[in-house]
N, C-alpha and C positions, 0 to 999 in steps of 0.2 A: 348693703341691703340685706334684711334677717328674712333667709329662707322658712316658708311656709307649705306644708301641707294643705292650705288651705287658701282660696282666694275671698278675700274679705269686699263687703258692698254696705256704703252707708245704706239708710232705709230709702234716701229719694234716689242712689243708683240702683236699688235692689227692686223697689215699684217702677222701673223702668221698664224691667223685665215682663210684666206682665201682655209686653204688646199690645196686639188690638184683643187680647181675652174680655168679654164682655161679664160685669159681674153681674149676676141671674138672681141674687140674695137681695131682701128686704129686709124690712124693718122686722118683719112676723119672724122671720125665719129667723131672728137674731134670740126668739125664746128658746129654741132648741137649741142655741150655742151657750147663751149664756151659761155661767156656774153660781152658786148659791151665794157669791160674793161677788169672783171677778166679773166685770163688765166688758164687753168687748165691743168697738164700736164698727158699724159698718168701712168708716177710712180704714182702719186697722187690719179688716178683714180685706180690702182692697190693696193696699200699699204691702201689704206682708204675704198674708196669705191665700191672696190670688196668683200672685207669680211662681208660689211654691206648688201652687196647683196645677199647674202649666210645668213647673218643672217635671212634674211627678207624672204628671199624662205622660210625657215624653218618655221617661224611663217603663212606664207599664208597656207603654207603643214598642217599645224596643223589645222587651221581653215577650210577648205575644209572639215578634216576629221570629222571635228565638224559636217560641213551641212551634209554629209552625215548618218553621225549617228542620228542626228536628221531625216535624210527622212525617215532612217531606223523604228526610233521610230513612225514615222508619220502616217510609212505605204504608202505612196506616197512621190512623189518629189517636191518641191518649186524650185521656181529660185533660182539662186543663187544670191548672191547681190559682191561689190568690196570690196576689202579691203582696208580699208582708210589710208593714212599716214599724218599725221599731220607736216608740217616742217615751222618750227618757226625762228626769230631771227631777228637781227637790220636790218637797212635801211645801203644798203654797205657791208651787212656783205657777200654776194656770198650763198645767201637762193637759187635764183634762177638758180643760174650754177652746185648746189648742186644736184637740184632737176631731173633739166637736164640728170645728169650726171645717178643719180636712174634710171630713166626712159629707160635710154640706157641700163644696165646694166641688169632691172627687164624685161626686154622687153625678153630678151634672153636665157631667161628660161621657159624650155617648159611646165607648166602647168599655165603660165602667160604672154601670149604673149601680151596682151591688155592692155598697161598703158598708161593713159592721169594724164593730169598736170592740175588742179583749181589753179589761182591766186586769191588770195580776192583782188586785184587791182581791178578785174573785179566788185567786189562792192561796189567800193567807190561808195558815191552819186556825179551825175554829178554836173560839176563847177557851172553852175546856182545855183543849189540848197546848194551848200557848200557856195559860195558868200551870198547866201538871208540869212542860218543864221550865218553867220559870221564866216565860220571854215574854210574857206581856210588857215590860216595857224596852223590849229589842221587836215590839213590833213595827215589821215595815224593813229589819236588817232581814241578808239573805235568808239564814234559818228559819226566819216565821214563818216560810212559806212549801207549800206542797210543790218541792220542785218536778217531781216524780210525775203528779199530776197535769201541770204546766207545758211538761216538755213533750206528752204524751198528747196534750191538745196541738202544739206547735208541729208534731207527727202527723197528725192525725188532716189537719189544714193542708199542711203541704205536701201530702199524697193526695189531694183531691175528694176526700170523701164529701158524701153528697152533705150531709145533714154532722156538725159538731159542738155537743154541748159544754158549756160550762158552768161551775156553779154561779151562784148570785150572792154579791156582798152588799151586805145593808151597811150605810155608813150611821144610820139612829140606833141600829142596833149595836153597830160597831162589832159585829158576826156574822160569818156566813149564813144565809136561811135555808135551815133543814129541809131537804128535798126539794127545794128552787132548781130548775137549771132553767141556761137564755140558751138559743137555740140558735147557731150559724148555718144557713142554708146556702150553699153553693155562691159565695161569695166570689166577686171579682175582685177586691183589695181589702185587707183587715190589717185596722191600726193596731195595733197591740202598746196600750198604753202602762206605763209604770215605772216602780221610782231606780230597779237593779235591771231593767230588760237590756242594757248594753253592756253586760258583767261577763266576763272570761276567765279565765284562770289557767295555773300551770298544772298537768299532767299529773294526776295522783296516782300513786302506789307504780309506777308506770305504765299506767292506763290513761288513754285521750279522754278529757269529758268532753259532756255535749252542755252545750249553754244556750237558751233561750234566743241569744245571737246571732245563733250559726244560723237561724231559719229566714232571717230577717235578708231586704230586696234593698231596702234602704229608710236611715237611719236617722231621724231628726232630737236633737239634746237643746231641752228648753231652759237657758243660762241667765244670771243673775247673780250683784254681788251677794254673797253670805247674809250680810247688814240687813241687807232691802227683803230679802227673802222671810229674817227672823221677824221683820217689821210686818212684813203681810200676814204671816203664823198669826202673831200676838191679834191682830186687825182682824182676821177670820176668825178666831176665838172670838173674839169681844160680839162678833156681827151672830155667830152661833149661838152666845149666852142668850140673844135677845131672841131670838128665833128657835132653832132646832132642837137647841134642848129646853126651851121649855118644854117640850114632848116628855109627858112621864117613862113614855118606856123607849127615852132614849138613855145610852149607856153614857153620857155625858150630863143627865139631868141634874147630878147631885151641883153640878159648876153652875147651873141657873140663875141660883139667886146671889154671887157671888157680886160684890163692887165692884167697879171699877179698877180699882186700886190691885183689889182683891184678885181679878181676873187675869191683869197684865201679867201678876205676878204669879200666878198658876201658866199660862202661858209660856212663860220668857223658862221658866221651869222646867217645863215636858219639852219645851225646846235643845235648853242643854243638857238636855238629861237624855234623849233619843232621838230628836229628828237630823239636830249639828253634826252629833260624832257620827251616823248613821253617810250623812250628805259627806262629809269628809272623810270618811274611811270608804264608803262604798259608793257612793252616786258620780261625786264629782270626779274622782278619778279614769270613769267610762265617757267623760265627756270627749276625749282623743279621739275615741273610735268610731262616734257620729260622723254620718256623713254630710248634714248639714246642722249647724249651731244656729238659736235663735237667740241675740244679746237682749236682753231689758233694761230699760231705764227703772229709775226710779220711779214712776207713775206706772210701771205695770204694761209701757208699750215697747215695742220691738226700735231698738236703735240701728242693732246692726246682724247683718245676715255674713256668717263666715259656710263656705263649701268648698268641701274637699274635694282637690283636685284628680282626676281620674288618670 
């Protein structure tokens, strides 16, 4: 028998889980989940991530009881602070329509009605500055981004402050927008969605770092083979050429009038060229340290649920 960290559930033992949780989602409320491509269908949100929602009440229930036990010990009361969720995975892989999907779901439960969503998009470093040192096409690898800033937001969350902004990233502009920020007001749980937010590392100069990680309550890593992932790239390109960039003033428009032909193969390109070695050097290896894996099929739906055992 091959020992695991993890207890693994097909999807019809894993929608098991969900007990008598009643799902509160429509059809309406499927536009706020959806993403500019991926589809997600109401079964999918029921069979997957309705039980994960239910798992996740549970885990915030237990922490609550923490703080209160601790004010207990205190003798007085602290704020309270969020509970973080860390959600990881490749470029394509539906991190974001996942994350979506959470938020509807964790929203509608009533000791957590206040969930917002962190992109690390929103820290990449602006285009100028990826242009001067020369990472425009290492964007999206750890460097591209303001980790300084990042970590500083993850501080700033997890002390409790009342009001935390972050900037705003335009995916048509494909840059930060000068003087944007979105604004976190006393949140009860914040996904912090992104493609290195499960990244660690060894001890530099003999000094501990701190990693975007350590702030996280728990940890969901959205899985897929390589194959299928580079298939849905190339798929969301082609569905972008017809749409989003036609936008003149997106940073993508010059691919617009591209063929077919023409398109796959600008695709399958920017694929091997940054998002592969990116996913294989930096992404996929943070997949261990999830505390729950979501597997995909080929069609883009959840096969199998792997969680780590406590």
């Amino acid at each position: 028998m091959t020992l695991s960290p993890y207890l693994r559930f097909s999807r019809h033992e894993w929608a098991a889980l969900r007990a008598d949780t009643p799902l509160t989602l429509g059809d309406a409320d499927l536009e706020r989940i959806h993403g500019r491509i991926e589809r997600m269908s109401l079964r999918e949100i029921e069979e997957v991530y309705l039980p994960l929602s239910r798992l996740l009440n549970l885990y915030v229930a237990a922490v609550q009881g923490l703080f209160r036990a601790t004010a207990t010990f205190l003798g007085h009361g602290e704020d309270k602070v969020p509970f973080l969720i860390g959600l990881a995975g490749s470029v394509a892989v539906g991190k974001s329509t996942a994350s979506r999907a959470l938020r509807e779901l964790l929203s509608r439960w009533p000791h957590h009605p206040r969930v917002d969503i962190v992109t690390t998009d929103a820290f990449l470093l602006p285009t100028a500055v990826l242009e001067e040192r020369g990472l425009m096409r290492r964007k999206g690898f750890p460097e591209s981004y303001d980790v300084r800033s990042l970590l500083a937001c993850m501080r700033d969350l997890k002390a409790g402050r009342d009001r935390v902004t972050t900037p705003v990233y335009s995916h048509l502009a494909y840059d930060i927008v000068p003087g944007e920020r979105k604004a976190i007001d006393r949140a009860d749980i914040v996904i912090v969605e992104g493609l290195n937010v499960l990244q660690a590392g060894p001890v530099a100069d003999g000094q501990p770092r701190v990693f975007v990680s350590d702030f996280f309550d728990f940890t969901v890593y959205v899985d897929a083979e390589t194959a299928d992932i580079r298939s849905w790239y190339v798929e969301r390109f082609l569905a972008l050429r017809d749409t989003a960039f036609r936008d003149p003033s997106s940073y993508f428009h010059r691919y617009a009038g591209l063929s077919d032909v023409e398109a796959r193969e600008t695709a399958a390109r920017i694929w091997a060229e940054t998002n592969e070695p990116n996913l294989r050097r930096n992404i996929l290896p943070t997949r261990a340290r999830a505390h729950l894996v979501l597997r995909k099929a080929r069609d883009h739906s959840v096969e199998e649920v792997r969680l780590r055992k406590l």
